[in-house]
C-alpha positions as CSV (number, residue, x, y, z in Angstrom):
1,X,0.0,0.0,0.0
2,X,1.8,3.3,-1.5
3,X,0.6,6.6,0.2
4,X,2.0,10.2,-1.3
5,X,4.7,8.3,-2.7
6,X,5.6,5.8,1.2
7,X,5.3,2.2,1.3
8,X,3.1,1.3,4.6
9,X,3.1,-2.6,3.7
10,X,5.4,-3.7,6.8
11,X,3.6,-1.5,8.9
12,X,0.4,-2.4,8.1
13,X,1.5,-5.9,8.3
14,X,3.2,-5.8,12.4
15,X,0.0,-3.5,13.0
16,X,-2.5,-6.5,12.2
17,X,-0.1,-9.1,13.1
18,X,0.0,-7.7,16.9
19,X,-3.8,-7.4,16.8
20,X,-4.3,-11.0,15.4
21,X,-2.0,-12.2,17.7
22,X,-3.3,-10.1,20.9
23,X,-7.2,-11.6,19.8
24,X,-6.2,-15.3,19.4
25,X,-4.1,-15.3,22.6
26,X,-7.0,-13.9,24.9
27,X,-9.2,-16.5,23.0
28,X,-7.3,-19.3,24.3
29,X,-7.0,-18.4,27.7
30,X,-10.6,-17.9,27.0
31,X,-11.0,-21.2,25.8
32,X,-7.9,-22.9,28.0
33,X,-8.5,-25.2,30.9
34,X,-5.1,-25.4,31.8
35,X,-2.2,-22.5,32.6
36,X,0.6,-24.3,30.6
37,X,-1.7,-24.4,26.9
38,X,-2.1,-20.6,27.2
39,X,1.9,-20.2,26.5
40,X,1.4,-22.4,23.1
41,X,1.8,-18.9,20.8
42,X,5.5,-18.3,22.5
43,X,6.0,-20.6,19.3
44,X,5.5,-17.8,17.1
45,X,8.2,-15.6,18.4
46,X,10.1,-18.1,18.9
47,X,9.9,-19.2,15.2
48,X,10.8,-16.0,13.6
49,X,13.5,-15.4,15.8
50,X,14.8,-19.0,14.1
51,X,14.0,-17.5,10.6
52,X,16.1,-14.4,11.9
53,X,18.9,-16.4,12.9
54,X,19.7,-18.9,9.3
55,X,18.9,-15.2,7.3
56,X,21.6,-13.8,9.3
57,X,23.4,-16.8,9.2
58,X,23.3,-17.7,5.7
59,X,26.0,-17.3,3.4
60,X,26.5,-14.8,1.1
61,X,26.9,-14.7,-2.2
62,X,29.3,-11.4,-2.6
63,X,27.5,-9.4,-3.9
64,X,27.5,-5.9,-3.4
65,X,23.6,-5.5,-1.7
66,X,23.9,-7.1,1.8
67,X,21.1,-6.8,3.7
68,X,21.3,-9.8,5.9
69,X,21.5,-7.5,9.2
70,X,18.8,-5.5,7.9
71,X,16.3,-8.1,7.5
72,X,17.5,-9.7,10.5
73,X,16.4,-6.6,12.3
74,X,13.4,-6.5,10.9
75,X,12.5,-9.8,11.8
76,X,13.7,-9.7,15.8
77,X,11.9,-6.1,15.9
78,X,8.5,-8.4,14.7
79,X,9.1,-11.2,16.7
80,X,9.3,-8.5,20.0
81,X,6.3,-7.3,18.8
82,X,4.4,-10.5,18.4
83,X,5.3,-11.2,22.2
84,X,4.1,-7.6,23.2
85,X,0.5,-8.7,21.3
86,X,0.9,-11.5,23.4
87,X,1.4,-10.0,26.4
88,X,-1.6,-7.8,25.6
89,X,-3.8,-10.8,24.8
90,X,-2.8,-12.3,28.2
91,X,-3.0,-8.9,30.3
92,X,-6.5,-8.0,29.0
93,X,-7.7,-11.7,29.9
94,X,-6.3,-11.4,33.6
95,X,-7.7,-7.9,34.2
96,X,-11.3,-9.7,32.9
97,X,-11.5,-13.0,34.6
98,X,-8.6,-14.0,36.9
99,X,-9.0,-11.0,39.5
100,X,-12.5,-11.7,40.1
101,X,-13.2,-12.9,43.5
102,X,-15.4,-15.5,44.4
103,X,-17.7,-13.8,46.6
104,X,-19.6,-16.1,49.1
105,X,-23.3,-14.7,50.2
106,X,-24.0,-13.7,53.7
107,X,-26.8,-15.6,53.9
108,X,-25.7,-18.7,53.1
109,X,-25.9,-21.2,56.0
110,X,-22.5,-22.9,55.2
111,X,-20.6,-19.6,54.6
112,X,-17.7,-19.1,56.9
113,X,-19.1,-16.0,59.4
């Protein structure tokens, strides 16, 4: 997507990559009966930080156009910002549902006084 002349593809891409992310992690704890299945996206971090690594660790074929480091950045600075989508996934399902308390009526006959 070219705007006055700017390419906004990569940015566009992080933007709804960190939204998809953020939606299908608070889904999971949504849908998760267990604490350890709600870490199952760290894969996707995890991945492209892999994909980072061969790019950068690839060999090159001399020419004069190296951009190796570049894309390398590129792809840690996504990878960070797939865990921060994460992260906001997670948060925003712990401020919902794990700080409410289970409240216990008065007039309950077995309720501790």
């Amino acid at each position: 997507m070219i705007i006055n002349g700017t390419d906004y593809t990569l940015y566009i891409i992080r933007a709804l990559s960190v939204i998809g992310i953020a939606a299908l992690e608070y889904f999971i704890c949504l849908k998760s009966k267990k604490k350890a299945n709600r870490q199952v996206l760290l894969f996707i971090p995890f991945f492209i930080l892999v994909a980072a690594l061969v790019i950068y660790g690839s060999e090159t074929n001399g020419s004069f156009l190296d951009l190796r480091a570049a894309t390398t950045a590129m792809l840690t600075v996504w990878a960070l910002l797939c865990a921060v989508g994460q992260f906001i996934g997670w948060f925003s399902y712990k401020l919902k549902y794990e700080n409410e308390k289970d409240e216990i009526p008065r007039d309950c006959p077995m309720a501790k006084q």
